[in-house]
Structure formats: C-alpha cells, structure tokens
C-alpha positions in Angstrom: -188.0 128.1 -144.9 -186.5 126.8 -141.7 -183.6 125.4 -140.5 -183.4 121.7 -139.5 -181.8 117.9 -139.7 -182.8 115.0 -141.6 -181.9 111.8 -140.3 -182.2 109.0 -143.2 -182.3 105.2 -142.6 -179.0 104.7 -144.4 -177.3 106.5 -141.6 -176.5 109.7 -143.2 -178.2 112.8 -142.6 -178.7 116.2 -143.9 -178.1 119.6 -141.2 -179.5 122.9 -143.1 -182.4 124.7 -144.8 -185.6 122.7 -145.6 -188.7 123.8 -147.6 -191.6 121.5 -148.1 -189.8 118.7 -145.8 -186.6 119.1 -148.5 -183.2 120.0 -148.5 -183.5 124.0 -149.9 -181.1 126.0 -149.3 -177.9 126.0 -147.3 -176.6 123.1 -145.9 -174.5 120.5 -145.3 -175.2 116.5 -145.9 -173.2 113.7 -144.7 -172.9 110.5 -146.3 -171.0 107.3 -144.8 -167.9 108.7 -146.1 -168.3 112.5 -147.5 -169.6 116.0 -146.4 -171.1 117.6 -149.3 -171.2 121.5 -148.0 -173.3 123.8 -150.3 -176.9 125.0 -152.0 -180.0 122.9 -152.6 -182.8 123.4 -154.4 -185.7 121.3 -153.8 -183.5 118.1 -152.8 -181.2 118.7 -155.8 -177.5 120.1 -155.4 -176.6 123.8 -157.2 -174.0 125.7 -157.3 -170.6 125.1 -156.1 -170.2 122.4 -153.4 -167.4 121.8 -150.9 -166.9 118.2 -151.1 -164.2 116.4 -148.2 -163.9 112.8 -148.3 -161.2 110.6 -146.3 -158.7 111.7 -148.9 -159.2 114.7 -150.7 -161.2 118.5 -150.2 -162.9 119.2 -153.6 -164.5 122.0 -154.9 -167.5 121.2 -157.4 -170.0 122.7 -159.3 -173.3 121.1 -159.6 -176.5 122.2 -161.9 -179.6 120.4 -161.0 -178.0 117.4 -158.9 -175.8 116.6 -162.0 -171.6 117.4 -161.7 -170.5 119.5 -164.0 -166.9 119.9 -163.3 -164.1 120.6 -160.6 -162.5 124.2 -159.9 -159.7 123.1 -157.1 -159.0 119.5 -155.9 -156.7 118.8 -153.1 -155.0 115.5 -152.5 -151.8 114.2 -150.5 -151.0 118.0 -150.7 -151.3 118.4 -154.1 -153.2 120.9 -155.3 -155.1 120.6 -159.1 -157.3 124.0 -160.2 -159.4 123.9 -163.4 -162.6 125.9 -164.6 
C-alpha cells in the first residue's frame, strides 16, 4: 500500500491509502460539499466515518459502502447520540 491523491473529473478527490489504484485504507475524500474521513476497503467505505458537511459533523458507521446507522450527530449545537 501507499499513500496518495485521487483527483476525479467531478472535482472531488480522495487524499489517503490506495491499493491496486483504489481507495484502501485510511483516508479522507472530498465531495463538492462533504469530507468523509475514515477506512476503505477496496473503494468501499468501513467502519466508522467522520462525516462534516456545511451544516452538521456526523459520525457514521458504514459496512461495505452501505450506511448502517449514526452514533453522534451535531447540528446548530445540538448534539443527538444513538447506537
């Protein structure tokens, strides 16, 4: 594995780990709007994720690319925890 960037053609772009010219690893992908800060495995998020978007800083849990729930969401200073 080695460390590197990914520069897609929608403008967004992916700074981490890569394996076989994918995302594997750690890392840290930014879309046009969110940073999605966490583990990949073969292109496909794992794990628990670190999500910030313009209004909120999540904290996910993903299992092969799929969301599978939030453990701490915080918005306008609010501050929701679940399992």
């Amino acid at each position: 594995m080695k460390k590197g960037t990914f520069y897609y053609k929608n403008g967004t772009k992916y700074i981490g780990t890569i394996r076989d010219n994918k995302k594997h690893g750690d890392g840290i992908y930014y879309s046009s709007n969110n940073v999605y800060e966490g583990r990949y495995e073969y292109d496909k998020r794992v794990g628990k994720f670190n999500i910030t978007t313009p209004t909120s800083k999540i904290q996910a849990i993903y299992s092969d690319d799929v969301l599978h729930g939030y453990y701490r969401c915080e918005e306008n200073n609010i501050i929701s925890e679940g399992d």
